[in-house]
Structure formats: C-alpha cells, structure tokens
FIFIDREN-135043 format. One record per residue (C-alpha): residue in three letters; x, z, y. Coordinates in steps of 0.1 Angstrom, whole numbers, padded with zeros to 4 digits, always signed. Each point is the difference from the previous one (the first is absolute). Layout:
<sites>
ALAXZY/...
</sites>
This chain:
<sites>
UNK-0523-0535-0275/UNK+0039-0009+0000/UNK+0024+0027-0011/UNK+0028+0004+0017/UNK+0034-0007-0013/UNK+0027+0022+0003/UNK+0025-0004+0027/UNK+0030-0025-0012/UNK+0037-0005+0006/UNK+0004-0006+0041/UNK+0014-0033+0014/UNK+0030+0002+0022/UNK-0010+0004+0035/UNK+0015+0014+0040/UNK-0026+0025-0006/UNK+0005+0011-0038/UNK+0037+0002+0009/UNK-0006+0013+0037/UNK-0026+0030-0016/UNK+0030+0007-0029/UNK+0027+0005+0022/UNK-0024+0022+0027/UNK-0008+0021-0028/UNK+0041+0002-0013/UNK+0010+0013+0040/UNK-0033+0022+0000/UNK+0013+0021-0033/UNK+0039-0003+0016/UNK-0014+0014+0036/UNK-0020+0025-0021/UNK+0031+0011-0023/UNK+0024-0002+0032/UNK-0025+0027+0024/UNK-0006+0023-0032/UNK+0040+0005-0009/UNK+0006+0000+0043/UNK-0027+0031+0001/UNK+0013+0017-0033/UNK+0038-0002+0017/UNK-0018+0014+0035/UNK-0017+0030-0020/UNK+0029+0008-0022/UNK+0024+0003+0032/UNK-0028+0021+0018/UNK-0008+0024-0032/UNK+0030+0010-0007/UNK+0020-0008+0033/UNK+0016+0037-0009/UNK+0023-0014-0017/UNK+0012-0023+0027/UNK+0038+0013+0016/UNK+0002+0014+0033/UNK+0009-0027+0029/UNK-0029-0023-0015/UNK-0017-0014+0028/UNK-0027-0023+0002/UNK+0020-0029-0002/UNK+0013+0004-0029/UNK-0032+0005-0016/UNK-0014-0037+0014/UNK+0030-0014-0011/UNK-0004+0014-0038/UNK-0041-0009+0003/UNK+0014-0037+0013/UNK+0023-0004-0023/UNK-0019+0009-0028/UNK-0027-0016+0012/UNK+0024-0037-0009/UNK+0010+0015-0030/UNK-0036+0002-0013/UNK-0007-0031+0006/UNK+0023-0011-0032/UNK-0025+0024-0019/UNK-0031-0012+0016/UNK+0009-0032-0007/UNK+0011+0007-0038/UNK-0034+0017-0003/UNK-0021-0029+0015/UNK+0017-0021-0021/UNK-0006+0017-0034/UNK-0038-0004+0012/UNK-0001-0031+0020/UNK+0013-0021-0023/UNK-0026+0008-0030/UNK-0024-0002+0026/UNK+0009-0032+0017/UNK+0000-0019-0037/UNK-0037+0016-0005/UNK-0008-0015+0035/UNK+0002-0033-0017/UNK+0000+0004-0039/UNK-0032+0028-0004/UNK-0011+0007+0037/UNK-0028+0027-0013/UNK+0024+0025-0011/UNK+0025-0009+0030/UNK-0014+0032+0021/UNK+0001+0025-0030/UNK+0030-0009-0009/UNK+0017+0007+0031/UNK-0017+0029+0005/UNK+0009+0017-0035/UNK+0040-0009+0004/UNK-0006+0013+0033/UNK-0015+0034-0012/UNK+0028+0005-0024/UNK+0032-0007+0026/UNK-0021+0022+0023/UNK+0000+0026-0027/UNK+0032+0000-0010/UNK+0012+0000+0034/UNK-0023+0035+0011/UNK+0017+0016-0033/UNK+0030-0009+0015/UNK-0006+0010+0036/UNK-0013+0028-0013/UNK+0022+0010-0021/UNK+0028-0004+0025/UNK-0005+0031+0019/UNK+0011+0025-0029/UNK+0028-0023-0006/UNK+0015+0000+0035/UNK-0004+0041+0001/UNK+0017+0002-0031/UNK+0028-0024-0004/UNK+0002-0010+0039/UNK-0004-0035-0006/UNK-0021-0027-0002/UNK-0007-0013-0041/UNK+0036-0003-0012/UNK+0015-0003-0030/UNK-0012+0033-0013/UNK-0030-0017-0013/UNK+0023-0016-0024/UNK+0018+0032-0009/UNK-0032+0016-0006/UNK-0010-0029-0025/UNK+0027+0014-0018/UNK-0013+0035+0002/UNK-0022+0022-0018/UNK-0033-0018+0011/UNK-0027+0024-0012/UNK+0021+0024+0016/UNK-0003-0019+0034/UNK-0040-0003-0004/UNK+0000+0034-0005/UNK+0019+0010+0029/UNK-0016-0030+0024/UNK-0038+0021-0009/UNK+0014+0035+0004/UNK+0026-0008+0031/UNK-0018-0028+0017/UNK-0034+0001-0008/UNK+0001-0035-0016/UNK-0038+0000-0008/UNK-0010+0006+0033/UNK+0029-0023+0019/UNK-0015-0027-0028/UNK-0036+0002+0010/UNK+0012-0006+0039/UNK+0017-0031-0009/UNK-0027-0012-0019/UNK-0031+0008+0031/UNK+0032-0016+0022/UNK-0002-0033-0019/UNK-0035-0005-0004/UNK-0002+0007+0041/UNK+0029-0026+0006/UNK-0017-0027-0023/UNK-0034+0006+0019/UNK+0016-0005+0027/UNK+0020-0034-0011/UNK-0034-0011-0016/UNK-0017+0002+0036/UNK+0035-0016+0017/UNK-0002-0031-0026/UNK-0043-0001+0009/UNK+0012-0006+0039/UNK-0002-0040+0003/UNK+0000+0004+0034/UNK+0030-0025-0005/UNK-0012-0023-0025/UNK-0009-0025+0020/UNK+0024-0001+0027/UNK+0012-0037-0007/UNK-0035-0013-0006/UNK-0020-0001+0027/UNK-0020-0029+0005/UNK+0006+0002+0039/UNK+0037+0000-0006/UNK+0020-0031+0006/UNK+0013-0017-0029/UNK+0036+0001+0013/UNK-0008+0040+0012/UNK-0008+0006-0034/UNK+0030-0015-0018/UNK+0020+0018+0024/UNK-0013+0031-0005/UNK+0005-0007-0039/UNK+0036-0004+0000/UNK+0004+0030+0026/UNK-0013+0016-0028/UNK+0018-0015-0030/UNK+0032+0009+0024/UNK-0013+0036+0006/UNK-0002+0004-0038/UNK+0033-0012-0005/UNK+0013+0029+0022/UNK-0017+0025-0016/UNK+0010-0012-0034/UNK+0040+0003+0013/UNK-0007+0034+0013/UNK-0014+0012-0030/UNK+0028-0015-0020/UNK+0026+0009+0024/UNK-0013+0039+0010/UNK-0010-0007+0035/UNK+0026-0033+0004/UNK+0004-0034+0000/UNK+0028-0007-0020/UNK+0027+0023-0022/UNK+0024+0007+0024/UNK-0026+0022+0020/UNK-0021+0014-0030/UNK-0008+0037-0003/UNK+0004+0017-0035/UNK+0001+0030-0017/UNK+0041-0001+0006/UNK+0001-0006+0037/UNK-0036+0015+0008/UNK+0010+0038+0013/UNK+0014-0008+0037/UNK-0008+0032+0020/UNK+0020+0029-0002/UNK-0020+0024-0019/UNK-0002+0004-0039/UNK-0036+0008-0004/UNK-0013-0032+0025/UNK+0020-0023-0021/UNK-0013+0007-0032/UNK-0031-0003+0020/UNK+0003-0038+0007/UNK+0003-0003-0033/UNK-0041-0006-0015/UNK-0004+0010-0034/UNK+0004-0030-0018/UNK+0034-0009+0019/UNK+0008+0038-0011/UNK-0009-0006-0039/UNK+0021-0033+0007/UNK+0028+0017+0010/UNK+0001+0024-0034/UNK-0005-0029-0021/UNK+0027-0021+0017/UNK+0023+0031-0006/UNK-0007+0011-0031/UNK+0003-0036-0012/UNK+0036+0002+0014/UNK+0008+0033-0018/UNK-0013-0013-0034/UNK+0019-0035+0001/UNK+0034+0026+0017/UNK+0005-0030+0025/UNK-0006+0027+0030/UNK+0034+0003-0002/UNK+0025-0027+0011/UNK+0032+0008-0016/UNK+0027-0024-0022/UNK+0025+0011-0021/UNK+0024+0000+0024/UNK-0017+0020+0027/UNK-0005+0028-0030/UNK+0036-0004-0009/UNK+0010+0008+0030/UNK-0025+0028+0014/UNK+0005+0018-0034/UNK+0038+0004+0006/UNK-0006+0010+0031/UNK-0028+0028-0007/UNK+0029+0006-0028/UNK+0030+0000+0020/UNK+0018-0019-0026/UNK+0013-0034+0003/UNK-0023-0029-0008/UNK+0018-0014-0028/UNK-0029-0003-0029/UNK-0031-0011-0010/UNK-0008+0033-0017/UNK-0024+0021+0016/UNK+0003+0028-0017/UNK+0039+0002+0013/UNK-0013+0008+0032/UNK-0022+0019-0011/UNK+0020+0027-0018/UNK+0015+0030+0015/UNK+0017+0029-0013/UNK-0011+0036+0012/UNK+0027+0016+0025/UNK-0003+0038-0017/UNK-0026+0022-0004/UNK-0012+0020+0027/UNK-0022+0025-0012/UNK+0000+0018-0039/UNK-0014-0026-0023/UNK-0037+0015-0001/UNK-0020-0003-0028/UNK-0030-0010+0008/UNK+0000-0032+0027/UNK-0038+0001+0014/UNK-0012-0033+0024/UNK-0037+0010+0016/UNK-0011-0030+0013/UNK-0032+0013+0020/UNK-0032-0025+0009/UNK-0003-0009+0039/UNK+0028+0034+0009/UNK+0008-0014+0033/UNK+0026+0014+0020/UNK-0017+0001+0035/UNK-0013+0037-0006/UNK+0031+0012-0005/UNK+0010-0012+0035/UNK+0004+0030+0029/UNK-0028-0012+0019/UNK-0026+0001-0025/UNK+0015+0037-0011/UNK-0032+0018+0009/UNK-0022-0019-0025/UNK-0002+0027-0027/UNK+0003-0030-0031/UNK+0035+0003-0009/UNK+0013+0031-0001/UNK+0007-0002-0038/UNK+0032-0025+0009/UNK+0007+0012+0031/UNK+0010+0030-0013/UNK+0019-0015-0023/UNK+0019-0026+0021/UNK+0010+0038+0017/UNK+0013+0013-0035/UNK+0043+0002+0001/UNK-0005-0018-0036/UNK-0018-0029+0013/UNK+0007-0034+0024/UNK-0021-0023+0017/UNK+0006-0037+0006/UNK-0030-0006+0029/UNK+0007-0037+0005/UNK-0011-0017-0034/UNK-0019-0031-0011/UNK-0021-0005-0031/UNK+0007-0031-0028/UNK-0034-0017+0012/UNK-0035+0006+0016/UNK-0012+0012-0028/UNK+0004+0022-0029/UNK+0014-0022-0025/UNK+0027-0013+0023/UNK+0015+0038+0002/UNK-0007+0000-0038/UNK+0019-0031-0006/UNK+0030+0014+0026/UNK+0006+0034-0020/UNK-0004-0018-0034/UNK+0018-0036+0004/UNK+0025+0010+0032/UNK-0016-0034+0018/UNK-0012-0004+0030/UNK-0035-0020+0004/UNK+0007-0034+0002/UNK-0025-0025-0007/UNK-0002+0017-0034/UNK-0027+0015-0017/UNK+0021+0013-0028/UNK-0027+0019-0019/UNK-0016-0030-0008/UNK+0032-0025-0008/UNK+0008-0005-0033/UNK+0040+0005+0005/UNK-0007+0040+0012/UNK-0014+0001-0042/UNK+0029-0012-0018/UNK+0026+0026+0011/UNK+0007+0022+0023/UNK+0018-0011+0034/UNK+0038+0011+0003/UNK-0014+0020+0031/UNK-0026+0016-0018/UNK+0002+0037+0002/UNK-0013+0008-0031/UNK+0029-0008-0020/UNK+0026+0010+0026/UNK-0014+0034-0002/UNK+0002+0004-0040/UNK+0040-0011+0006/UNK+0000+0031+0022/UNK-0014+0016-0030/UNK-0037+0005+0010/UNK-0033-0006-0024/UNK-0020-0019+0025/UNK-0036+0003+0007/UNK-0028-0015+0025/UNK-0033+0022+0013/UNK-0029-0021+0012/UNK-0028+0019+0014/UNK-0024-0030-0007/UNK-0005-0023-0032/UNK+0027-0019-0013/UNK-0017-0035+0003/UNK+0003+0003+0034/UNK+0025-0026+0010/UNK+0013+0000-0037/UNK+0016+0028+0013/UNK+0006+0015-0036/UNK+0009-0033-0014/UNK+0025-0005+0030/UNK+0017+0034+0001/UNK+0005+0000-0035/UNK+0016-0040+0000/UNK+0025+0011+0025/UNK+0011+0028-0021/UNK-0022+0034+0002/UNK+0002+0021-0033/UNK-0033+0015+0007/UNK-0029-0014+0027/UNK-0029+0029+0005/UNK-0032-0006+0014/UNK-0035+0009+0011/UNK-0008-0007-0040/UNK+0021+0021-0014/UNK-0014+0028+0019/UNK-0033+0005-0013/UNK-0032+0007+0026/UNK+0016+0011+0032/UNK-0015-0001+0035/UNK+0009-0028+0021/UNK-0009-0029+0017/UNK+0001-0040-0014/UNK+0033+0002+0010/UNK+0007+0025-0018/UNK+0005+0034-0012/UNK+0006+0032+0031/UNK+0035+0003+0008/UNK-0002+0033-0012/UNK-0013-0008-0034/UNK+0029-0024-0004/UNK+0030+0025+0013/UNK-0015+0026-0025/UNK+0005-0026-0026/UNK+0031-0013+0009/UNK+0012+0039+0002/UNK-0012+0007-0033/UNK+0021-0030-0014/UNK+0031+0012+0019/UNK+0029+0019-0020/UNK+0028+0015+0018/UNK+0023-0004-0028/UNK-0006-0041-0004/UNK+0013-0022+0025/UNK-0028-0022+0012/UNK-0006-0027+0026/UNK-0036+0003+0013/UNK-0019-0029+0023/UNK-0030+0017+0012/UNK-0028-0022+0014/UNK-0031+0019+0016/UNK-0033-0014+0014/UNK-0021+0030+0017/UNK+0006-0013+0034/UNK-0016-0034-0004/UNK-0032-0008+0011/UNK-0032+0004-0009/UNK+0015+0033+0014/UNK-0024+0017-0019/UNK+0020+0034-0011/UNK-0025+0031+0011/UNK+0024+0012+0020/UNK-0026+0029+0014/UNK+0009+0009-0040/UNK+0038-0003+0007/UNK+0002+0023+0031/UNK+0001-0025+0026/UNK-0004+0016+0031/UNK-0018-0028+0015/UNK-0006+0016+0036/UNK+0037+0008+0008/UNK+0008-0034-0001/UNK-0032-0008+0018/UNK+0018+0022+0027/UNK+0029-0018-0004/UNK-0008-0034+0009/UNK-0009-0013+0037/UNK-0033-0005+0009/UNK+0000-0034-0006/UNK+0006+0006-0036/UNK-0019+0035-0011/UNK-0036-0019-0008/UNK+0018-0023-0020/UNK-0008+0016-0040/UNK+0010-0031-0014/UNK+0037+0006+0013/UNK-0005+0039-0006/UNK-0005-0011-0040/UNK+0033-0020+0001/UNK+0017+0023+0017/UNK-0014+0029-0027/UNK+0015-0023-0030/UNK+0033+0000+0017/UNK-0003+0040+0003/UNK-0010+0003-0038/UNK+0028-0025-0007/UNK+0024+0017+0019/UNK-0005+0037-0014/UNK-0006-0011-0037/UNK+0034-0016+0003/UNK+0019+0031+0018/UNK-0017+0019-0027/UNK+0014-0022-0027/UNK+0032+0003+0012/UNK+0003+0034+0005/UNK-0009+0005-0045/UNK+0024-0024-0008/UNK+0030+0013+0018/UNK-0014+0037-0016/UNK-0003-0022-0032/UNK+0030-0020-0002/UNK+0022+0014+0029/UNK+0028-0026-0007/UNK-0027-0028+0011/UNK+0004-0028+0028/UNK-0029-0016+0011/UNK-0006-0024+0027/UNK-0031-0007+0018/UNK-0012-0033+0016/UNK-0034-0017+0009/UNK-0009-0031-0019/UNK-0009-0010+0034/UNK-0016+0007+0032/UNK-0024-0020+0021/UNK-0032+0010-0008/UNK-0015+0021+0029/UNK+0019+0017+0028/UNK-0014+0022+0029/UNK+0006-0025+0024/UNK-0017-0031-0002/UNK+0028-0021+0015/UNK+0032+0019-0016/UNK+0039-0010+0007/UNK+0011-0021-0031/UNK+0020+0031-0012/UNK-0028+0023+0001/UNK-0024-0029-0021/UNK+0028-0011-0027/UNK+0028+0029+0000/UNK-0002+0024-0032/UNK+0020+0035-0005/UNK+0032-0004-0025/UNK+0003+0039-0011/UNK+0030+0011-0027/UNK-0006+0040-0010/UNK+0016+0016-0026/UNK+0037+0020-0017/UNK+0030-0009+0020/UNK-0026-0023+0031/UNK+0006+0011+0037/UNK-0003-0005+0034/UNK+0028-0030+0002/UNK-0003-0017-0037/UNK-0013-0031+0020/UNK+0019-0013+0022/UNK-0014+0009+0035/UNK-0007-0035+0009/UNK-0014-0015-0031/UNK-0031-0020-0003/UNK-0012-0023-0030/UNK-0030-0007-0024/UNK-0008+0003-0031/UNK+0024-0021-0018/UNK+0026+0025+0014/UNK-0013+0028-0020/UNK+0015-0003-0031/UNK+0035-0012+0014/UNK-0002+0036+0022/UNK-0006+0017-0038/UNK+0023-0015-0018/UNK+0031+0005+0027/UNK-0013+0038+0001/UNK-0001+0007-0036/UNK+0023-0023-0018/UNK+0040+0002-0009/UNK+0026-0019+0020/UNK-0002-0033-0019/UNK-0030+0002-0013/UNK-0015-0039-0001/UNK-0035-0003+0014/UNK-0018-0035+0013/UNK-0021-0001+0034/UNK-0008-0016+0031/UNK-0004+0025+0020/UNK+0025+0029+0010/UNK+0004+0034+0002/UNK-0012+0026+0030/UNK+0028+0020-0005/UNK+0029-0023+0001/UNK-0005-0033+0020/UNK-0040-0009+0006/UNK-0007+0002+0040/UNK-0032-0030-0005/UNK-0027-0007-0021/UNK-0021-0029+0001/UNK-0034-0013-0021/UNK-0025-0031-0002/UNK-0004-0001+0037/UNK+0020+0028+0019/UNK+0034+0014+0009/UNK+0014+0035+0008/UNK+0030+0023+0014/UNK+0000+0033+0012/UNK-0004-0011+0034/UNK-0023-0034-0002/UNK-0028-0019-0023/UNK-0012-0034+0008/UNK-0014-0035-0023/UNK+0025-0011-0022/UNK-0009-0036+0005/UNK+0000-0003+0039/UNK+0029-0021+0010/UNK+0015+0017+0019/UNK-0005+0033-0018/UNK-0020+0024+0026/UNK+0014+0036-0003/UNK-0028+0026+0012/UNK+0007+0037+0007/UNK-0014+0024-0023/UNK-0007+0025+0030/UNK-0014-0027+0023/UNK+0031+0001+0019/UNK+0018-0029+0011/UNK+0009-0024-0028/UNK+0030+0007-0017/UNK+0030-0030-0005/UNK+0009-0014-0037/UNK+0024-0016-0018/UNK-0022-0031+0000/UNK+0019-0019-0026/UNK+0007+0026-0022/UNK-0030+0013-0003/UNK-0017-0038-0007/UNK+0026-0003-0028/UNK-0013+0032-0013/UNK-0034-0009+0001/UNK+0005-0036-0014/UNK+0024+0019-0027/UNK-0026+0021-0013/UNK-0028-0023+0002/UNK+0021-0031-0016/UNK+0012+0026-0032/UNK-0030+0014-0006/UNK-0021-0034-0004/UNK+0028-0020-0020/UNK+0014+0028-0025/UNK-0035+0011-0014/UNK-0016-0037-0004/UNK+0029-0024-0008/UNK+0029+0026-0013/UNK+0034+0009+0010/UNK+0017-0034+0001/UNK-0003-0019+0031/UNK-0012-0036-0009/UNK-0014-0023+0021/UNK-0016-0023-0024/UNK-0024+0032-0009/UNK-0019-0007+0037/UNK-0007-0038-0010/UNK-0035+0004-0019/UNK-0010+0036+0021/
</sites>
C-alpha cells in the first residue's frame, strides 16, 4: 500500500489564478454587503436622531454613498486576507483555507466590537468614532473600563459582538464553499475562443473592482469618495452615517496625526504677524509676540476681592438654562442665582475644547485649542507661559491654588498645573476615602474641602475642577433628593420612559444645587469673594436628539460676587474660555496694571468667542472653518448678518497665537517650521 504524499507547492495555472482571484472578490463582496447592512441598521435604529425635513431620499443617498465609500474598506480588508491567502494558494495550499478563514474571523471581530461599540458612541458624543478615541488614550484608562461596565454594559455589548462575528464568519465560510462559479471558464462544451473571452471579461471585471475599492466607489482620483468629501446630504447624523467604522477610526487617526505633528494649521510667520496685530489693534511692526500680546488693565471696576474663585463644572451646559426648557426642575440652583442683583450672566459662551482638558488648558495657559496637546508637550514643563494665569494672579497679590475632584495623574494634571505656575494643586489623594465615582470624588465632598481651605483674610485665586456629572452617572441620586417623577412629568411623551436620560438629567440637578449651595457658604464665608462659573464643556446629552448647535456646544459664563451686577458685562458680549481671565483681570486690577492674554475682557470690548471648531455673538453661531462663515440664529430665527472678514481674522488670530506662542516661543521665525 502507497502512502500518500502531502500536497506540494501548485504550478501556475487559468485555474489556480482564476480560483485565487474568485475567492479575493468573494471575501470583498462579503465585506462590502456586511458594512452596506451595518450602515442600513444603524440609520434605522437610531433614525431618532435624524433632523426634521429628512426624507427618504436623503437616506438612499447616505446608504449609496456609503455604500462606495465602503468599498475602500472592503477592499483594504480583503486585501489584508487575500494576499496571505493567495501566496498559500501556491506556496502551502493545505493551510490556504484556514488561513483565510482565521484573518477573516479576527477583521470580523474587530469590526462587530466596532459596530457594536458605535451605538453608545453616537448617543454620547453625536458622532461617528472621532478623535476622542485619541483623547481618551490620554485619559485615565481604568477609569474608562470602569465607566464602559457600569454606563454601557461593556460585558454584555462585548459578548454580542463576539456571537455577531462568529455568525458573520459562518456565514463567509458557507459564501467561500459556493463554487457554483468555479468553473465558469471551463467547460468542456465551451468554445475555445468563448472561453478566452470570457477569461479576459473577467480579468477586466477584476480590474474594476480593484479601482473601486482603491478609489471608494470610482475609477480614478478625481471622482473618489473619502472620509473628507463623504457626508453629501444635508443632515448631520446621515453623514456620519456614510461613514463605516473603519473610515470613522480613519478619520481620528488622520486628525489626531495632524494635531500631534501641529501641521492642522496652515499659518507663516507673516500671516501671524499680521493677524496678531490685528486681534491686538497695534501696528504690525515686530516679530515679538508677546508685544501683541500685552495689554494694560483700563481700571478696576469692582473692590479688589480677596478671594478670586474659577468653578470650572464637568459637562454644565447652558441649554437648561434657556426659557424654554424652564419647567425642567434641574436648575434651579443657578437660575436663582443668575436672578440675584449681585450676579451676571453671559448666555452665549464656548468652551477651550471638546473635552475637559481643553477648558483646563484655557483657564490655566490663556490658549485656545490649536492642534496642541499642551499637557503632554515638553515646552508647557519648562516654564510657565506669559499667558498663564497662575502667575498673573500672584502679581495681583493672590496665593494660587488648583482643586481636582479626581486623581492627579489624570492628564498630568498635577504635573501641568503646577509647571505653569500653581503654588498648591489638590486632588482626589489628598482627600482621604471620600465617595465618588472613577472620576472622582462628589462635588460636594470637594466644595466642603475647598471651603475648609478658604480664609477670608488671605487673598487666594482658586481653580476648581469637579467631576460628579460625568458618566458612569452613577451618583444615587434617590440618596440625593432627586425627585425623579417631576421631571418625569416634565418631559414629553416621547422622552418620559427614557431613565437613561432621567439619570443625566439627575447629575445635572445634583450638579447644579451642590454648586448654588457652594456659593451661597462662600459668599457667608468670605463675602468679599468673586467667583465665576463656566462648563468645561457641553455636548454630552441633550433632550433633543437633534439640538441647534447652540443648544449642543453653548455653556453659561456666570460672574457673582461684591460690587457684580446686572450690567458688569457688556450686554452684548459673547466669548470662551480664553476670555475668562482677560474679564478678571480688567475687573479687579489697577489702571496700568500689565497682564498677557489672548483673549479679552466681557466687560470692556469682547462681543465673540470662538474655539477648535465653532464661532459665536450674541445674535449668531456657525463652523469656524466654512468658507464662507455660516452665521445661524441662536432662536432659530432667520440667520443673522456678520462682519465676515472681521470675524475670519479673529478666528485665524486666535487660532494662529495660540498654536505658534506655546510650541515655538514668542519670536516669529520662519526657519523654526523647516524640520516640523
């Protein structure tokens, strides 16, 4: 009896190469219908989120488009398999199949945990994977695991993906079986010259499909579909549809790549030359930053208080505050203050960033986020920035301190605050075993500490950073005195079931009457106090699931305190958070006194603020990187006018400052862009 011999290397042959490509434009068909149906169920699961005025036609023309869009990641993913595959086909044809099928089962895989994992991510952020992935990289990452287990049920959304991959590899594993087309070209009935035909019909037909998966759904450049040019209809939530997963996580990479090499931003020497004296009013007659950047305070305004207080509250959004949402019982704490004759309120405010450490970075540094992640560059360690507040404040006369509710790892937070001139940084750890989430402590257990450490008769300057309303969400705030059932009663119908939303809109309550409540014992505390109050941000949930741009982004500016009333800001200011320690400085400081900043006061001359992507007055906010600018009413109104050019100087003043001074210092040289 003969043994047999194991099956060698394969010769070259029309059907070796014929059964190798099949298999490549099975896989690429396969990848292709699985991202198509993933797009189709997204869009239909959460189609809540979809504007009013969205019709069925723009829906087929998001599925379409992203339909030619995928098939760059189809073909990306068949050829990460393919090509291993296709070398096996020849080289070591017994482990061809398995081979294919295990680099199969791990894109599948990874792309369930992705599809998967998109859902939370759209509710929360309102966007497909962006470059928050990277930001949270930076973040506190046991932190995020615990909050992806408690909030999101991580476990359970895992498990899903997994049963989802193993179904969509059965199913590819039965798709690659099907030979019904393995011999198409073979036939021993067909004509010789039929055959040949048919041969380079099919050569051809895989040269077409090749180009479209190269080009997204094109044959050439000029006509491709990408990430950049992929959202074509006229509503925000079906074009971050079209975009699959993998063009999504594309996207953040291509942008976060941009941010860490600073080359988002397009500016020479020149340009910054001449948009700094202009954000300056002074003539532009050096190569000094820092000569445009230094003002002199006009007077002081109110009695030099002495204690300066900056609350810098996690996710305070400013859309509850607004008239129409009035009967939602979750902010009466600043409400009533707003009403208080020792107390104005800026309503049309941006943060630094979309995240924390953006508005961290604003209040600390006086920079705007530009394509700088200045917590992690090496130039933020060495000394503090001219703009710095820190050190501005202990001119004024002011020991200078920073609260973090959470650990001071976090973002190098403590390491950070203290580089850019902080006397004293306080955080989670130095509090001892306090309730709290992994963000950290309650924003009551931090006010009670930051009280304690108050003294009326020592001038202080006090950054306060609380975490309470961050998810998990996971305060008992049955404990707390939420009265869950009024704002039940609140809501419309639509949105009274909804107990996820109730348990935001409970952290916002607990926020918002642990801060009132703060206030209210330090002005009995220290009456000759000013403190301001601002979100770090907003955009995280909202009542409606397709909100106006200034209810999703716009966070309260509120200034309480001695010698504050109804009229300290000027009736039409706006800004962000770069503009809040200009508006301190001008209200507290002595005619002449020298201070650095971008930004500007509230009180004297601010009427716009602007951040990483958006713009605002008193009347308007739009994108700050539309060309041209696209004002939108704040009311819904018709859309107000600008001062087009103006306001694009400001913007590209701000933006230009803030990325140049911090990374390559105050002298403008262009031979310091050569090696970037």
């Amino acid at each position: 009896m003969m043994l047999s011999m194991p099956a060698g290397p394969k010769r070259f042959s029309w059907k070796n190469l014929y059964t190798g490509i099949l298999e490549g434009l099975k896989v690429f068909a396969f990848y292709l219908a699985v991202l198509s149906l993933f797009r189709i169920f997204f869009i239909f699961w959460m189609s809540s989120y979809m504007g009013a005025g969205v019709g069925s036609h723009d829906i087929l023309k998001a599925i379409w488009r992203g339909t030619r869009l995928s098939m760059q990641t189809a073909g990306a993913l068949t050829f990460v398999s393919f090509v291993p595959g296709f070398v096996l086909h020849y080289v070591w044809p017994r482990w061809e199949r398995k081979c294919v099928l295990a680099l199969n089962g791990v894109l599948l895989l990874a792309l369930s945990i992705f599809y998967v994992a998109s859902f939370p991510f759209y509710r929360q952020f309102h966007a497909n994977f962006n470059q928050m992935l990277f930001t949270g990289a930076n973040d506190d990452l046991y932190a995020l695991f615990v909050t992806m287990v408690q909030q999101y049920d991580l476990p359970v959304r895992l498990a899903g993906a997994i049963v989802l991959a193993l179904g969509l590899l059965w199913l590819l594993r039965a798709f690659l079986k099907w030979d019904f087309l393995e011999n198409l070209f073979d036939s021993v009935h067909m004509p010789r010259l039929v055959r040949w035909l048919g041969r380079l019909a099919f050569l051809y037909f895989t040269y077409i499909v090749v180009l479209l998966g190269i080009f997204g759904g094109s044959l050439g450049w000029q006509t491709a579909v990408n990430w950049e040019n992929a959202g074509v209809t006229k509503d925000d939530f079906l074009n971050e549809a079209i975009l699959d997963n993998v063009q999504a996580i594309y996207r953040a990479y291509n942008l976060n790549e941009r941010m860490l090499a600073c080359n988002g931003l397009d500016f020479t020497t020149d340009d910054i030359r001449v948009l700094a004296a202009k954000l300056a009013n002074k003539p532009a007659d050096t190569d000094d930053l820092d000569v445009y950047l230094t003002k002199e305070a006009q007077g002081a305004q109110v009695e030099k208080p002495k204690q300066v207080i900056v609350i810098i509250s996690e996710s305070f959004a400013n859309w509850p505050l607004l008239d129409k949402y009035k009967d939602i019982p979750i902010s009466h704490g600043m409400r009533s203050l707003i009403a208080e004759d020792d107390t104005d309120y800026c309503p049309t405010f941006l943060p630094n960033g979309a995240s924390t450490v953006s508005a961290v970075t604003g209040v600390v540094t006086g920079f705007a986020d530009a394509n700088l992640y200045l917590t992690t560059m090496p130039e933020s360690f060495k000394e503090p920035y001219p703009t710095a507040s820190a050190p501005q404040m202990q001119k004024l006369g002011y020991d200078t301190n920073f609260w973090y509710a959470g650990p001071s790892t976090w973002e190098r937070i403590g390491a950070f605050t203290q580089a850019q001139g902080f006397e004293h940084f306080y955080s989670r750890g130095d509090f001892g075993d306090v309730p709290g989430s992994v963000w950290g402590c309650e924003d009551e257990v931090l006010y009670e500490k930051v009280l304690a450490g108050l003294d009326a008769d020592t001038p202080s300057f006090d950054v306060i950073l609380n975490a309470s309303n961050h998810s998990p969400y996971d305060l008992d705030l049955d404990a707390k005195g939420f009265d869950r059932e009024s704002v039940r009663e609140a809501l419309t119908e639509g949105h009274q079931q909804d107990e996820e939303l109730l348990k935001e809109l409970g952290h916002y309550w607990y926020a918002d009457r642990e801060l009132a409540k703060f206030v209210k014992e330090v002005k009995e505390k220290c009456p000759d106090s000013l403190i301001v109050i601002v979100g770090d941000h907003a955009d995280r949930y909202n009542i409606d699931k397709t909100p106006t741009t200034y209810e999703r982004y716009g966070i309260p500016f509120i200034i309480t305190g001695k010698g504050i009333h109804k009229g300290t800001l000027l009736k039409d200011s706006a800004g962000s958070q770069i503009d809040i320690m200009p508006t301190i400085y001008e209200l507290i400081a002595p005619r002449g006194f020298s201070y650095m900043s971008i930004g500007s006061s509230l009180t004297r001359t601010n009427r716009q603020g602007v951040n990483y992507g958006f713009f605002i007055t008193r009347q308007a906010i739009g994108k700050a990187d539309t060309v041209p600018l696209v004002p939108e009413s704040l009311d819904g109104g018709a859309a107000p006018e600008i001062d087009q050019q103006a306001m694009e100087d400001y913007i590209n003043g701000v933006r230009s400052v803030s990325w140049w001074r911090p990374k390559y210092g105050p002298m403008l040289d262009e031979t310091k862009l050569e090696n970037r």
